[in-house]
C-alpha positions in Angstrom: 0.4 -5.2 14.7 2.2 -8.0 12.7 0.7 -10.7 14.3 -2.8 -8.8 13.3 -1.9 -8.2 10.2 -0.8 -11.8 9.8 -3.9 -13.3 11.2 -5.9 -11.3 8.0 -3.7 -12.7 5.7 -4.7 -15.9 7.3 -8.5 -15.6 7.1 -8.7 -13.9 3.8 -6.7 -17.2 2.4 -9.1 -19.5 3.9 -12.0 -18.0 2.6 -10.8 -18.0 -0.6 -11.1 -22.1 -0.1 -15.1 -21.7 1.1 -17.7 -22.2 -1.0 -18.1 -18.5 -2.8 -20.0 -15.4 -1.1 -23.5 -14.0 -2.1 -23.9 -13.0 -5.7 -26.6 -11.9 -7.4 -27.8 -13.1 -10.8 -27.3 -9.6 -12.3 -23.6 -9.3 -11.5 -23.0 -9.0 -15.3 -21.8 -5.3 -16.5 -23.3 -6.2 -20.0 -26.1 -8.3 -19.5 -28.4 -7.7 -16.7 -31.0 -10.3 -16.0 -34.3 -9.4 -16.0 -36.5 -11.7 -13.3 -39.8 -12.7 -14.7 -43.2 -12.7 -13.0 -43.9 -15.6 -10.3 -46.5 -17.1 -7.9 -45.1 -15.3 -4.7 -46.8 -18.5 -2.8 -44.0 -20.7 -5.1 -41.2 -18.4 -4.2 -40.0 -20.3 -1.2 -40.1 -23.5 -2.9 -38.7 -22.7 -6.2 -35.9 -20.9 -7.8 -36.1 -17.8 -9.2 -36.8 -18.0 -13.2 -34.3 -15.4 -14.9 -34.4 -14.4 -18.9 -31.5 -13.6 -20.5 -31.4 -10.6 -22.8 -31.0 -12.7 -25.7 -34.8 -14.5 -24.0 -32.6 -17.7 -23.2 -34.3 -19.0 -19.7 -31.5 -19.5 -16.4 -32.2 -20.6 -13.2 -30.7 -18.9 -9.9 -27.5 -17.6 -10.6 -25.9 -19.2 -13.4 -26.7 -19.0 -16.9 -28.6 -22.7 -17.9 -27.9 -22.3 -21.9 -24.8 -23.9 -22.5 -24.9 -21.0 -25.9 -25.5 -17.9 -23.6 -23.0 -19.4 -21.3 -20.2 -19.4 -24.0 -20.8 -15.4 -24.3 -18.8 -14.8 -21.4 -16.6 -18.2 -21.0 -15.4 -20.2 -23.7 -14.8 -23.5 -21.5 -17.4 -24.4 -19.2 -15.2 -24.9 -16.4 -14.7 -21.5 -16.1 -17.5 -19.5 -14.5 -16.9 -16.0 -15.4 -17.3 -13.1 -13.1 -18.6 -10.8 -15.9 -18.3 -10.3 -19.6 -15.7 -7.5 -19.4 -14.6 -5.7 -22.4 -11.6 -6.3 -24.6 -10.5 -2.7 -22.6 -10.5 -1.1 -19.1 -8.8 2.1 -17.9 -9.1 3.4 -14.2 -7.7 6.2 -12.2 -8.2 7.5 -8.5 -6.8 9.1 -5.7 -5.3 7.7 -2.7 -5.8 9.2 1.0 -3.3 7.2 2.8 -1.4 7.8 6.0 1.9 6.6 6.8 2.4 5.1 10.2 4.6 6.6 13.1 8.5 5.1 13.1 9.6 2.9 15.8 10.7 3.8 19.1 14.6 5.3 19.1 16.1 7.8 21.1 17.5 10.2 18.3 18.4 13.2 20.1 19.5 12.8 24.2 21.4 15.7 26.6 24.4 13.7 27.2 26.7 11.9 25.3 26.3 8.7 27.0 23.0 6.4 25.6 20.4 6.3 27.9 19.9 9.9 29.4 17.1 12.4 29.1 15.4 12.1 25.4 15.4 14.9 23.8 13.8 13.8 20.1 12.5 10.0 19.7 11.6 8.6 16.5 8.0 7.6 18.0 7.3 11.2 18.4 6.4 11.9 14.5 2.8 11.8 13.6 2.0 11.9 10.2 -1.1 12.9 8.7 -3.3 12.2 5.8 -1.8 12.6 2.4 -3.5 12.7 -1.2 -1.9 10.8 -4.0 -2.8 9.0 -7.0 -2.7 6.2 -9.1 -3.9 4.9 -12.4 -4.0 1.2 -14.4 -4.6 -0.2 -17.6 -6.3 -4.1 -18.0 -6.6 -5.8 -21.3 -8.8 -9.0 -21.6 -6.8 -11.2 -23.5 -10.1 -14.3 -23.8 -12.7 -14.8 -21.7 -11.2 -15.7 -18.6 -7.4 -14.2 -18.5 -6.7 -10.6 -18.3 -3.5 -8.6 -17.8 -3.2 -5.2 -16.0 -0.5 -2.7 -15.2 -1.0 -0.1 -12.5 1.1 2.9 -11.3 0.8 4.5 -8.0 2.3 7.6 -6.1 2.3 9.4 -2.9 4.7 12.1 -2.2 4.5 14.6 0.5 4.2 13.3 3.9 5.5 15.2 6.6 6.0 15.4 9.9 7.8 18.1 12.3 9.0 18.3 15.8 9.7 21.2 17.2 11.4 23.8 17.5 12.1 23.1 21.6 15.4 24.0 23.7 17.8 21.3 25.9 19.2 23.6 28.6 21.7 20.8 28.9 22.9 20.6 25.2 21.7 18.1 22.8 23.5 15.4 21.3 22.5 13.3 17.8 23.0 9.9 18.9 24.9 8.2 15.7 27.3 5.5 16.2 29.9 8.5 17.2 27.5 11.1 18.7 27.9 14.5 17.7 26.7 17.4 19.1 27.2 20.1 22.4 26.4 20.0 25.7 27.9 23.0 27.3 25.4 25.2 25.8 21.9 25.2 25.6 21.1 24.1 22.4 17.1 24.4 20.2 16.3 21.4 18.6 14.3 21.1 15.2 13.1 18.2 12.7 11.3 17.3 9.5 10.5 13.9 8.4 9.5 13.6 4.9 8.7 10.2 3.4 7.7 9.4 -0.5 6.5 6.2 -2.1 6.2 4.9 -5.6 5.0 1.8 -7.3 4.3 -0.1 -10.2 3.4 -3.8 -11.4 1.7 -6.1 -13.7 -0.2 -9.2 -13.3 -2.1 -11.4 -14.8 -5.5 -12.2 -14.0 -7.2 -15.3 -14.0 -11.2 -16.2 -13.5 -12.0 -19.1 -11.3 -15.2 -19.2 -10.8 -18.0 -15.8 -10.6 -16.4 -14.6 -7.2 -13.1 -15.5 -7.5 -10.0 -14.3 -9.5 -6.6 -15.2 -9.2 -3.3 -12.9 -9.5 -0.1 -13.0 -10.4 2.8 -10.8 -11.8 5.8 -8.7 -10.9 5.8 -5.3 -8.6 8.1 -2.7 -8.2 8.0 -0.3 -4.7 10.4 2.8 -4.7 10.1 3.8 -1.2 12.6 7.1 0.1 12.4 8.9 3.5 15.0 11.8 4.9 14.9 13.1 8.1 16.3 16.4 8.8 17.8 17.5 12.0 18.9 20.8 13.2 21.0 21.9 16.2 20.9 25.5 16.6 23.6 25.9 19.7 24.0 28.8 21.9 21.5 29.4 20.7 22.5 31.2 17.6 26.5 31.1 18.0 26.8 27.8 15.5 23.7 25.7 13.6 24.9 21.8 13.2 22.5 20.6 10.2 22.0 17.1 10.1 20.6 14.9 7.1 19.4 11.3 7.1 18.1 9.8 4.2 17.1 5.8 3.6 16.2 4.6 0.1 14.3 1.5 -0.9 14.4 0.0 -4.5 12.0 -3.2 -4.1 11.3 -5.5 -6.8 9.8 -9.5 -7.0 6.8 -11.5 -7.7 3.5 -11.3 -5.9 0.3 -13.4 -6.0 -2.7 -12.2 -4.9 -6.8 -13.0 -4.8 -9.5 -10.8 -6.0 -12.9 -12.1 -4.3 -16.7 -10.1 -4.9 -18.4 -10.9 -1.7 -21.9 -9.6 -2.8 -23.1 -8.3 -5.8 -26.6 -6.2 -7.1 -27.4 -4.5 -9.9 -25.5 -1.4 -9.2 -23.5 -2.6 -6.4 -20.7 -4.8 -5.8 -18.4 -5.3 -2.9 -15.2 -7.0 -3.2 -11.4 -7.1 -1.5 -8.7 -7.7 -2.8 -5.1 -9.5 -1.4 -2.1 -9.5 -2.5 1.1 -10.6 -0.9 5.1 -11.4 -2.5 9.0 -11.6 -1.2 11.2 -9.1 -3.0 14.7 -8.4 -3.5 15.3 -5.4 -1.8 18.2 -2.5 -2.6 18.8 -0.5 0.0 20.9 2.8 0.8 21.5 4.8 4.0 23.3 8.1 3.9 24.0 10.6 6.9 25.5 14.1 6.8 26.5 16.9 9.2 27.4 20.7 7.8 27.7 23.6 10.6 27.6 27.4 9.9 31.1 28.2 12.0 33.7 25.0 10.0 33.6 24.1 6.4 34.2 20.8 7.3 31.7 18.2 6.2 31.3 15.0 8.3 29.9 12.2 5.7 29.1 9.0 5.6 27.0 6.4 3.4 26.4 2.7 3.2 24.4 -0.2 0.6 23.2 -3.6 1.0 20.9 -6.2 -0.2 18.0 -7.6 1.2 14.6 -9.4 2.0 11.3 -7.6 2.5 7.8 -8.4 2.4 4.8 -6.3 0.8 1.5 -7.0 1.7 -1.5 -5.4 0.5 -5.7 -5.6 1.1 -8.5 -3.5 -0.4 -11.9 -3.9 0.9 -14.4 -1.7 -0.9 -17.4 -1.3 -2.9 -18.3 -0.7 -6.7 -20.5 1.1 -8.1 -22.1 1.1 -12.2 -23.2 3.6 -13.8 -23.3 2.0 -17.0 -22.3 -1.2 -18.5 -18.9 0.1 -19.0 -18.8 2.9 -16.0 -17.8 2.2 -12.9 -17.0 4.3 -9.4 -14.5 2.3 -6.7 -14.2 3.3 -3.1 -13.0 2.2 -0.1 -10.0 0.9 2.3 -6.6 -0.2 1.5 -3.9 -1.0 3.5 -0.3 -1.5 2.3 2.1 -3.0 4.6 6.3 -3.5 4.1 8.4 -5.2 6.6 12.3 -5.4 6.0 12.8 -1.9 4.6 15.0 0.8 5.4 13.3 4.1 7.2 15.3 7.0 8.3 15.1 7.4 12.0 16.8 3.5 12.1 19.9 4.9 9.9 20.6 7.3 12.9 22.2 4.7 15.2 24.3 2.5 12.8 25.7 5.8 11.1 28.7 7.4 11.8 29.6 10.5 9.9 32.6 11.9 11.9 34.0 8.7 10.7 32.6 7.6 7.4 31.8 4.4 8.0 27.9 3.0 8.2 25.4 0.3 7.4 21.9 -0.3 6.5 19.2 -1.2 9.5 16.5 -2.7 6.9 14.4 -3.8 10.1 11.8 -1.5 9.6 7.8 -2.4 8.8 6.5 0.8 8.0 2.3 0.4 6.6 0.2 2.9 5.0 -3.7 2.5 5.6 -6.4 5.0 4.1 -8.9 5.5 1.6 -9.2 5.2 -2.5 -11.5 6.5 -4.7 -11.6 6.0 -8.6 -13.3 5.5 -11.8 -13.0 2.9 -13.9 -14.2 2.8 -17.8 -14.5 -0.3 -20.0 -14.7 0.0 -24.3 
């Protein structure tokens, strides 16, 4: 999946060196071109003959009136995408699901590694969740913007079980805990949580292609909960894992319009940074029959990647209206996620450390309006 993932990162890059996509003469949000009668025998010769609103004449794409030009970009290097408003709000929700955790034995029927699995960290699926996000952009000329977003998704869950070990079942931490002279039910809950916010700056390259830059901050927490329920029903051993990320660096990204209509637009865009990464692993055992807690916690700094890609299509009502939809993907590699913390934990003796090997990603749909004043 990496290497995939990779490999897009790859080709989206290289395009953005490529001479630009398909776009039509009316991607403006305030000044739609109108096309004016021709000779259909002439069309295949000649380019299309465009009249600005102001009456100004263009040809093909591209404004030919150095004056009607210098409505939308001051310089004439810079070939605007539109003429955007001083002001642009947007808010939408996100469908996104989280991806399963990687293959570890959590839970076994012996005390030795290696024996019959019980619980493996592969075996949580986790569905769809709904979430949302909202963002700001203020056109500060012609050609630079800067934009702040917020997003949030909190709820995803995923259970296994309850199911019963005849031959006990044993929480493989660094120490194992657990019984194996009774039969013992097992029961977990994964529930993961993310946050984020950033702001970049935006600038115009050319009608297809804007360039990104700014700072991002990812709050990503997961806690895995695991119950023993021994006998069953002489003692219940509760076990809690949690794994807290607290991301923050600098990103640069590309935001490319691969065709463009009247109404219609489609575009994707990339964005990619290194961040500093804060993490914190915790792991606790209560039973029902001792008052003894068995605790144990551990911190660390570290170096993750974020990656992210929307592909999706646009939509205008108006000249200052606008519906988004479609894909996004967002990928972290060097976090911490719960089911790792399991095997470099040791409560019964209160020492641990952080695994931040993890690469969780997220991949779903959006859905949003934007409005421009």
């Amino acid at each position: 999946m990496m290497k995939r993932l990779w490999a897009a990162l790859a080709l989206a890059m290289v395009a953005s060196l490529l001479p630009g996509p398909i776009v039509g003469a009316e991607n403006n949000w305030n000044y739609f071109a109108v096309v004016t009668d021709e000779d259909p025998a002439s069309e295949a010769n000649e380019a299309s003959t465009l009249e600005s609103p102001a009456g100004e004449t263009v040809v093909g794409d591209r404004w030919d009136t150095p004056a009607v030009f210098d409505e939308c970009c001051a310089t004439d290097w810079c070939r605007c995408r539109s003429c955007p408003s001083p002001w642009a709000v947007e808010g939408g929700a996100l469908f996104l699901q989280r991806s399963k955790p990687g293959r570890s034995a959590l839970v076994t029927d012996s005390f030795a590694p290696g024996d019959n699995t019980v619980l493996n960290g592969a075996g949580f699926g986790f569905d769809f969740q709904a979430g949302w996000e909202v963002g700001i952009q203020h056109r500060v000329n012609e050609c630079f913007s800067l934009e702040t977003r917020y997003m949030r998704v909190d709820g995803w869950e995923a259970t296994l079980g309850p199911r019963t070990s005849g031959a006990g079942a044993i929480i493989q931490y660094a120490s194992p805990l657990g019984n194996n002279s009774w039969p013992v039910g097992v029961d977990a809950r994964y529930h993961c949580q993310l946050d984020g916010v950033e702001f970049n700056g935006r600038q115009a390259v050319n009608d297809w292609l804007t360039l990104l830059a700014g700072f991002r901050y990812i709050d990503m927490k997961e806690r895995l909960d695991i119950d023993l329920n021994i006998g069953p029903n002489l003692n219940l051993a509760s076990n809690g894992i949690r794994a807290s990320n607290y991301l923050y660096g600098f990103q640069v990204g590309a935001d490319m319009l691969w065709w463009s209509g009247r109404r219609l637009e489609i575009d994707s865009v990339l964005k990619a940074g290194v961040y500093g990464n804060r993490a914190l692993s915790s792991a606790r055992q209560t039973q029902r029959v001792s008052t003894n807690v068995d605790y144990c916690h551990a911190s660390g700094d570290h170096t993750s990647f974020v990656g992210e890609l929307t592909l999706g299509g646009i939509y205008k009502f108006t000249d200052g209206c606008r519906l988004r939809a479609g894909y996004q993907l967002l990928w972290l590699e060097g976090v911490a996620v719960a089911s790792d913390q399991v095997a470099v934990s040791d409560p019964l003796n209160g020492v641990a450390v952080v695994d931040a090997t993890g690469s969780p990603f997220y991949q779903g749909a959006y859905v949003g309006l934007e409005c421009a004043w």
